[in-house]
N, C-alpha and C positions, 0 to 999 in steps of 0.2 A: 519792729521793722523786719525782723527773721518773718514772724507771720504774715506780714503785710508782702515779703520779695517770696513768698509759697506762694500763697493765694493767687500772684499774678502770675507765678510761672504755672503754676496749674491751669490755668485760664489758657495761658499761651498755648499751650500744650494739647487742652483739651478742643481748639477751635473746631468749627465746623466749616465743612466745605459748599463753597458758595458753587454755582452751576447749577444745573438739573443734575437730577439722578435719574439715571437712565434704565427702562422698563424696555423689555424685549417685546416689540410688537406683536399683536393676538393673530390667530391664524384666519381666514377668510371664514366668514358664517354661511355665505349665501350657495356653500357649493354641496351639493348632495354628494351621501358616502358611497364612494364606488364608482360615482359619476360627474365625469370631469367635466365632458363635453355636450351639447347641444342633443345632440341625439343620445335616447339612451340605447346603453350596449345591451344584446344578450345575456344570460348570465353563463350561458357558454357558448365555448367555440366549434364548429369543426376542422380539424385541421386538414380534410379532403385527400388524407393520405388511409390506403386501407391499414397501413402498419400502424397507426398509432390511434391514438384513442382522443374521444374528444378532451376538450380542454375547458375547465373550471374557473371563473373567475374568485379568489379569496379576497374580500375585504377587509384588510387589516391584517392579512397576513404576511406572515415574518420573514426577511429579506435576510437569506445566509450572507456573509462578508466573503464566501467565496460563490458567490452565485452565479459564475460559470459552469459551474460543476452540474448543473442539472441540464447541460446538452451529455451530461456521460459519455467523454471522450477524452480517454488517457493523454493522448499525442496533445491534446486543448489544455488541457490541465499541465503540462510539462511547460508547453510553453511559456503560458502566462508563467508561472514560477521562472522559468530563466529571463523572464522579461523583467518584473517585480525587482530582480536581482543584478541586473546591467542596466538598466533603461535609464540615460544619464538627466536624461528629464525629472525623473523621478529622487532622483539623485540630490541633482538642483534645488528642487523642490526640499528638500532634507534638511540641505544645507543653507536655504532662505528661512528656517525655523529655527533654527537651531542658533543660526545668527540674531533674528529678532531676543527668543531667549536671552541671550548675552547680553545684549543691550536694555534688557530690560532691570537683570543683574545690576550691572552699568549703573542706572539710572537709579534703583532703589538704595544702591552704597551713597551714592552721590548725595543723592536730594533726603534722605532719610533718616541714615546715620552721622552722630558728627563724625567731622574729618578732626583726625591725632596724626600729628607730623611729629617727629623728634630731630634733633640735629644736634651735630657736633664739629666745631670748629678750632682750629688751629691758627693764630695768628700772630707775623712776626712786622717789627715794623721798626725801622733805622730812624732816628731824627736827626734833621740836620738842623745847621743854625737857629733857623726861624722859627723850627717848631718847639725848640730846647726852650729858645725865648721867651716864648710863649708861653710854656709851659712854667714859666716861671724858676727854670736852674738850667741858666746858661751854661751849665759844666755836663750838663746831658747829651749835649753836640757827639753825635755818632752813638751811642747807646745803641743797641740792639733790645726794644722791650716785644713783650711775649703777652699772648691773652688769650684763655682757654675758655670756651663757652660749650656749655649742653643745656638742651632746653627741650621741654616735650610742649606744642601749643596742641591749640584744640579749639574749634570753631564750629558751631552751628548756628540755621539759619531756621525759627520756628514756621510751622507750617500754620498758622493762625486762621488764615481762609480756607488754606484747601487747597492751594495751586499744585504744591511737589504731589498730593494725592491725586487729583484730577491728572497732574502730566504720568504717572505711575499708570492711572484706568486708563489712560490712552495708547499708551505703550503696552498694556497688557492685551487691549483689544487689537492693536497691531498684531502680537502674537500670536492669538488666535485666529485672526486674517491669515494666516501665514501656515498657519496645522489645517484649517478649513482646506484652505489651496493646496497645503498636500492631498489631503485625503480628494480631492478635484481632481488631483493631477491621475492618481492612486486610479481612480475612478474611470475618468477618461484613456489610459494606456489599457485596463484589463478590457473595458469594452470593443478600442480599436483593436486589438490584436484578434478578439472575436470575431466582431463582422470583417477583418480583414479574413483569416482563415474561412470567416463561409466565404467571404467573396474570391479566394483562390479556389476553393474547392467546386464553386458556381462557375467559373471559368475552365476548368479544368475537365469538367464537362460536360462543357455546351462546347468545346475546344473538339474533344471525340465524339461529341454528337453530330459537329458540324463535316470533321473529316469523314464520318459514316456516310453522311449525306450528299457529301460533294461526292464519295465514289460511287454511288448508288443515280447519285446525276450524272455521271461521267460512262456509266453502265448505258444508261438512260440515250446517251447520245451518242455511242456508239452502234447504238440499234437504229436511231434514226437518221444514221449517218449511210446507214446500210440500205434502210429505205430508200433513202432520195439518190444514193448512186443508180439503185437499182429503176428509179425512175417512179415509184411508188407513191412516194410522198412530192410537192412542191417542195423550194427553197426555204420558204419562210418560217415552217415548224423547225427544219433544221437551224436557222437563225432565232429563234428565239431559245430554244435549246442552250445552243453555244451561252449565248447570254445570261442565263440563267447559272451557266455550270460555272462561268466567269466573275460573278457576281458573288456565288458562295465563296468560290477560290479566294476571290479579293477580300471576303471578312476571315477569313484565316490570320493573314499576318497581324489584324490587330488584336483577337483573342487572343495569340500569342506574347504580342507587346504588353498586353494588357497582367498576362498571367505573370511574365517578368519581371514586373513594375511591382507587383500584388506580393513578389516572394521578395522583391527588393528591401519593402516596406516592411513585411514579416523579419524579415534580417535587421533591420535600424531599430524597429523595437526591442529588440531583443538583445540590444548593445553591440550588433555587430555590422560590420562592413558591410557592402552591398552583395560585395567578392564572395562573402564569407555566407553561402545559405543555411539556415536553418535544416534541421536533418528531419523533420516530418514534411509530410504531406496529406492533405485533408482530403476526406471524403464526403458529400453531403448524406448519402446513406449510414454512414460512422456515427453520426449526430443524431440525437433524440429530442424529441418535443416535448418541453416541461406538461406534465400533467394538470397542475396547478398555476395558474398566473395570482399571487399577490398584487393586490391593489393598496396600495395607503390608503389612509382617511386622510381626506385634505387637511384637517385637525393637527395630523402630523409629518404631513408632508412638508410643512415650514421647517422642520427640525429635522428632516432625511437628508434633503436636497444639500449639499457642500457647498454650490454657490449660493445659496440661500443664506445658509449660516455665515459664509463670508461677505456678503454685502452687511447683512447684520451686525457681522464685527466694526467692520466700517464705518459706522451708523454710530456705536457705541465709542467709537474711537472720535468722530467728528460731534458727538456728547462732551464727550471729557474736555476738548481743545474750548468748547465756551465756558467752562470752568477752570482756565487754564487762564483763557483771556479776562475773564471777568477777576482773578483774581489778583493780577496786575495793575488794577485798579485800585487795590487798598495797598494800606502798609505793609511795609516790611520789618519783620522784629531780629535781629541777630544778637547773637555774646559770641564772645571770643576771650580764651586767657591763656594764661604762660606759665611755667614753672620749671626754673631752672636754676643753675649755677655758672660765674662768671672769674676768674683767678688769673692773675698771670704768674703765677706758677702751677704746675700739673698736680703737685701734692698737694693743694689750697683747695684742687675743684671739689664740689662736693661738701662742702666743709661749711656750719651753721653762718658764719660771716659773707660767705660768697654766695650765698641763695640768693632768690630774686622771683618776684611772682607778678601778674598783670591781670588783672578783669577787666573788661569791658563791655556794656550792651551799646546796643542800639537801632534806631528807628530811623527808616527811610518810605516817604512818602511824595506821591507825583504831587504838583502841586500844577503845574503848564506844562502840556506836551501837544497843547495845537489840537487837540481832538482825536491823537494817535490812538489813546490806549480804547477809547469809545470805538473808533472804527475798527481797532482789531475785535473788537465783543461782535460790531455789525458782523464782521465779515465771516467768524468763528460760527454765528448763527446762522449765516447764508450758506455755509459750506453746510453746517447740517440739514442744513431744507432741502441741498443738493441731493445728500446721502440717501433722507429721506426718501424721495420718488424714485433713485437711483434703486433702493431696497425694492421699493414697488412694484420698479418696472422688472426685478428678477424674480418677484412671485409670480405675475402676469408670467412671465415669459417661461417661469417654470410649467405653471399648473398649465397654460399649454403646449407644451412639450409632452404632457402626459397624457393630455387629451388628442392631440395629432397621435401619440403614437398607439392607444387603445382603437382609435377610428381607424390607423394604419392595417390592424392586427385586424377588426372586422373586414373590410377589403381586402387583405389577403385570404383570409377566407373565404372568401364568394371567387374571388381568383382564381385561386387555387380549387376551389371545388367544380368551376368550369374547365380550369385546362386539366386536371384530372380526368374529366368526362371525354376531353376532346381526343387526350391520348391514348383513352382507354378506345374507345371508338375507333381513333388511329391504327390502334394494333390488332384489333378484332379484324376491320378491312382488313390488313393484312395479311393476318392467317389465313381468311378467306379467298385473298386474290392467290396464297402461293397455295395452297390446296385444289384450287382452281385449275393452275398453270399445270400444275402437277398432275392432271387430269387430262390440260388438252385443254379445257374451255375457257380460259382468256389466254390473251398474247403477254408475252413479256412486256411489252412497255407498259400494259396495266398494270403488271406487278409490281415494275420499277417505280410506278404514278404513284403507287401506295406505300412502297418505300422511302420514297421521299416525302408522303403528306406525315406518316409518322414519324419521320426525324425532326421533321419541325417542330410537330405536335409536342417531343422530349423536349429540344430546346427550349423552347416555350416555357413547359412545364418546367426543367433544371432551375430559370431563372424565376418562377412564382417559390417554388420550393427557399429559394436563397432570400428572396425577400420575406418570406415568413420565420427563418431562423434571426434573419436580422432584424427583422423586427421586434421579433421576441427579446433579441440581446437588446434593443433600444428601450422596451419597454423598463428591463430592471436598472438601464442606465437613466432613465428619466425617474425613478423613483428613490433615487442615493443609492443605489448598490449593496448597501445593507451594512456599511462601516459600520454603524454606531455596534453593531456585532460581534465585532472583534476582541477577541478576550485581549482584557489590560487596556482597552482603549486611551481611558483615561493617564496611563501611563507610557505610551507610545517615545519613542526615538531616544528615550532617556531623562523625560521631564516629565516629571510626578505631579500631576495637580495641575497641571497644561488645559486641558479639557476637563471641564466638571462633567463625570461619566453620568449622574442624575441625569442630568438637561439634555445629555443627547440619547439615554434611555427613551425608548419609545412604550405604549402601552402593550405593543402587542410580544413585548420582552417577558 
C-alpha cells in the first residue's frame, strides 16, 4: 500500500500540462536586409550640409543604449539624463513592473507551495444547567472548564494538468509585458526630449531669421515710402509692401508661442513645472550628423522593437490562459492534514495523550456546469486569435515605421540639398547686390530685395536642417534604440532573471 500511495503521488506530482506550449513567432522572410521599403535606398546619404560628411548606411549594425549621443551635444546628453531621473512617466512605468513582479511572487507561494498555518488557542467556557446535564454531572452547573489547543495544518492542491503552471506562464508573461513597456516608455521619453530640443532649437532660429527679415522688410518699405511721397512710385507697391511687412510681423507671435510651448514641454519631461525652465538652450549648429546610420536586419528587428516584444508577451500570456481554461476541465486532486495537541489544562498540552493528527485527500471533478467550462476553453482560444493578429498588426506597423522613416531620411536629403543650393545662391546675390550698391550701381531697394530673398532662403533651409536631425532621431527610435545594450539588462530594476538577456541579445552583439 506504502508503494502503491508513492507511485500515485509521484504520478500526481509529475503531471503534465495540458494547453499549447507556446513558440515565439518567426521573424518575416519576405523582407530584404537593409531594405524595408518599396523603393530601394542608396547606400548613402548626402546630408547637403558642406560641414559634414556623407552618411553610411550599416546593416546590422549596432544600436548603442545611449544613442543619442551621437548628435555630440553635451547640453542633449545632460538633459535626457535629468529627464531618465524625474520623468514621472517613466517612474510609473517602474512601478507597473515592479508590482506585476510581486504578484507574481503572490501567485507562485499561492498556487505552488503548500500552505502551513499553525494556531494556538485559549478557551474558557461556564456551564450552565442544561449543559452540566447533558454532559451527564449535574453538579458541573457553573464550572468554569478550560481547553488548550495548538495545531500546525498543511494543505495542498496537486497540479496534475498544468493549470497553477499555465496561470504562473501567464503571469510571468504579464511581467514581461510590463519591462517591455518600460523599456517603450524608456524609449519614447529619450526620443521625445530629442526631436523636442531640435524642434526648439528649429524655432529659435527661424524665430531670428524671421525678426532679420521683417527688419530688412521694414528697411525695404521705408524706401518705398520715400518713393511714393516723393511722387515716384504709384500707391499700390507701396501697399503691397505694407503687406508684406504685416504678414511676416503677424508670423512672429506664433514662432514665439510655439518656442514657449516647445521649452514648456522640455521642462514636463524633465520632471519639472512649466514655471520651472530647463537651464540649456539648443543650437541646431551645436548638433552633428551621425556618420554611420545602423540599419537592423528585419531578422532582428522583431526582438529590438519594445512594442514588438510586448505584444509578444501578450500573445504568450493569452497562450497560458487556454491552458488555464482547458485545465478546469479535469480534476482536481487535494491532501490536507493536522498535527497538534488538545488539553484543558496548560501543563497536559504537548504531552503524548493530548496529540492529535488528520489526513485527508481528495478529488473534485465537473460533472454539469451547462457548457461553462467549454465556453471558457472557446473563449480563452478567441482571445488568443485576438492576440495573435493583434502581434501582427504591430510588426506590419513596425517594419513600416522603419520604412517611412528611411524613405523620410532620403527626402530630406534631396530637401535639404536644394535648399542648400537655394540659399547658397541667396547669399551669393547678396554679396553681389551689396558690392553693387556699394559702387553706386544698383539702388537700395535691390539690396533690401536680396535681403529679404535670403532670409527666406535660411528659413527655409533652418526647418529642412531640423527635419533631417529629427529624422535621424526617428530613425534609431523606429529600430528599439538599442536597450537590449545596456549592461545588466537582464537584471534591471532589481529582478534578476526578469528578461532572458540570451533572447534579447541581438547578432550583431
Amino acid at each position: 500500500m506504502r508503494s502503491v500511495g508513492t507511485l500515485v503521488g509521484l504520478v500526481l506530482i509529475s503531471g503534465c500540462a495540458v494547453g499549447p506550449d507556446f513558440k515565439s513567432p518567426s521573424a518575416p522572410q519576405n523582407a530584404e536586409p537593409g531594405n524595408y521599403g518599396q523603393v530601394k535606398l542608396s547606400a548613402q546619404l548626402d546630408p547637403g550640409l558642406a560641414s559634414a560628411s556623407k552618411q553610411v548606411f550599416v546593416p546590422g549594425g549596432k544600436i548603442s543604449a545611449q544613442w543619442w549621443e551621437v548628435f555630440h551635444n553635451e547640453a542633449l546628453n545632460q538633459l535626457i539624463v535629468k529627464s531618465l531621473k524625474n520623468n514621472p512617466s517613466l517612474k510609473a512605468a517602474q512601478a507597473s513592473l515592479k508590482s506585476a513582479a510581486e504578484i507574481y511572487n503572490y501567485q507562485f507561494a499561492s498556487l505552488m507551495v503548500p500552505g502551513v498555518t499553525a494556531g494556538v488557542s485559549d478557551q474558557r467556557e461556564r456551564l450552565n444547567a442544561t449543559q452540566a446535564l447533558q454532559a451527564g454531572s449535574p453538579g458541573a452547573q457553573g464550572a468554569v472548564l478550560g481547553l488548550f489547543n495548538a495545531s500546525v495544518n498543511v494543505s495542498y492542491a496537486f497540479d496534475v494538468f498544468g493549470g497553477n503552471r499555465r496561470q504562473l506562464e501567464s503571469q510571468k508573461a504579464a511581467m514581461q509585458y510590463q519591462a517591455y513597456q518600460l523599456e517603450a516608455t524608456y524609449l519614447t521619453l529619450t526620443a521625445n526630449v530629442v526631436t523636442t530640443a531640435i524642434r526648439e532649437a528649429s524655432l529659435r532660429a527661424q524665430l531670428k531669421a524671421t525678426q532679420d527679415l521683417l527688419q530688412a522688410q521694414a528697411s525695404q518699405l521705408k524706401v518705398i515710402q520715400t518713393q511714393f511721397d516723393v511722387g515716384a512710385i504709384s500707391r499700390t507697391p507701396l501697399l503691397q509692401q505694407i503687406n508684406i511687412v504685416a504678414q511676416t510681423r503677424a508670423s512672429i507671435p506664433s514662432l514665439e508661442k510655439s518656442l514657449s510651448q516647445t521649452r514648456h514641454q522640455l521642462s514636463v519631461y524633465a520632471g519639472l513645472l512649466p514655471s520651472e525652465s530647463v537651464e540649456v538652450q539648443f543650437d541646431l549648429d551645436s548638433l552633428e550628423l551621425p556618420r554611420e546610420l545602423p540599419i537592423s536586419l528585419p531578422s532582428e528587428l522583431i526582438r529590438q522593437r519594445p512594442d514588438i516584444r510586448a505584444s509578444e508577451a501578450l500573445l504568450h500570456q493569452a497562450s497560458a490562459q487556454v491552458g488555464v481554461a482547458t485545465a478546469s476541465q479535469y480534476p482536481q486532486f487535494t491532501i490536507s492534514g493536522s498535527y497538534g495537541s488538545s488539553a484543558v489544562k496548560q501543563g497536559d498540552l504537548f504531552t503524548a495523550p493530548a496529540a492529535f493528527w488528520n489526513f485527508a485527500g481528495g478529488v473534485t471533478a465537473p460533472i454539469f456546469n451547462a457548457g461553462a467550462l467549454s465556453a471558457k476553453v472557446r473563449a480563452s482560444k478567441a482571445t488568443y486569435e485576438q492576440a495573435s493578429e493583434e502581434y501582427r498588426a504591430t510588426v506590419l506597423s513596425a517594419f513600416q515605421n522603419v520604412a517611412d522613416t528611411l524613405r523620410a531620411l532620403d527626402s530630406d536629403t534631396q530637401t535639404l540639398n536644394a535648399l542648400a543650393q537655394v540659399e547658397s545662391i541667396s547669399k551669393e546675390a547678396l554679396d553681389l547686390s551689396t558690392k553693387q550698391y556699394q559702387l553706386g550701381a544698383t539702388s537700395y531697394l535691390v539690396l533690401l530685395d536680396a535681403q529679404r530673398t535670403y532670409q527666406q532662403a535660411l528659413i527655409n533651409l533652418i526647418g529642412a536642417k531640423a527635419t533631417r536631425y529629427a529624422d535621424t532621431a526617428a530613425l534609431f527610435q523606429s529600430l528599439g534604440g538599442g536597450w537590449w545594450n545596456k549592461p545588466n539588462v537582464a537584471g534591471e530594476n532589481g529582478l534578476p532573471g526578469l528578461l532572458d538577456s540570451q533572447s534579447m541579445t541581438t547578432k550583431t552583439n
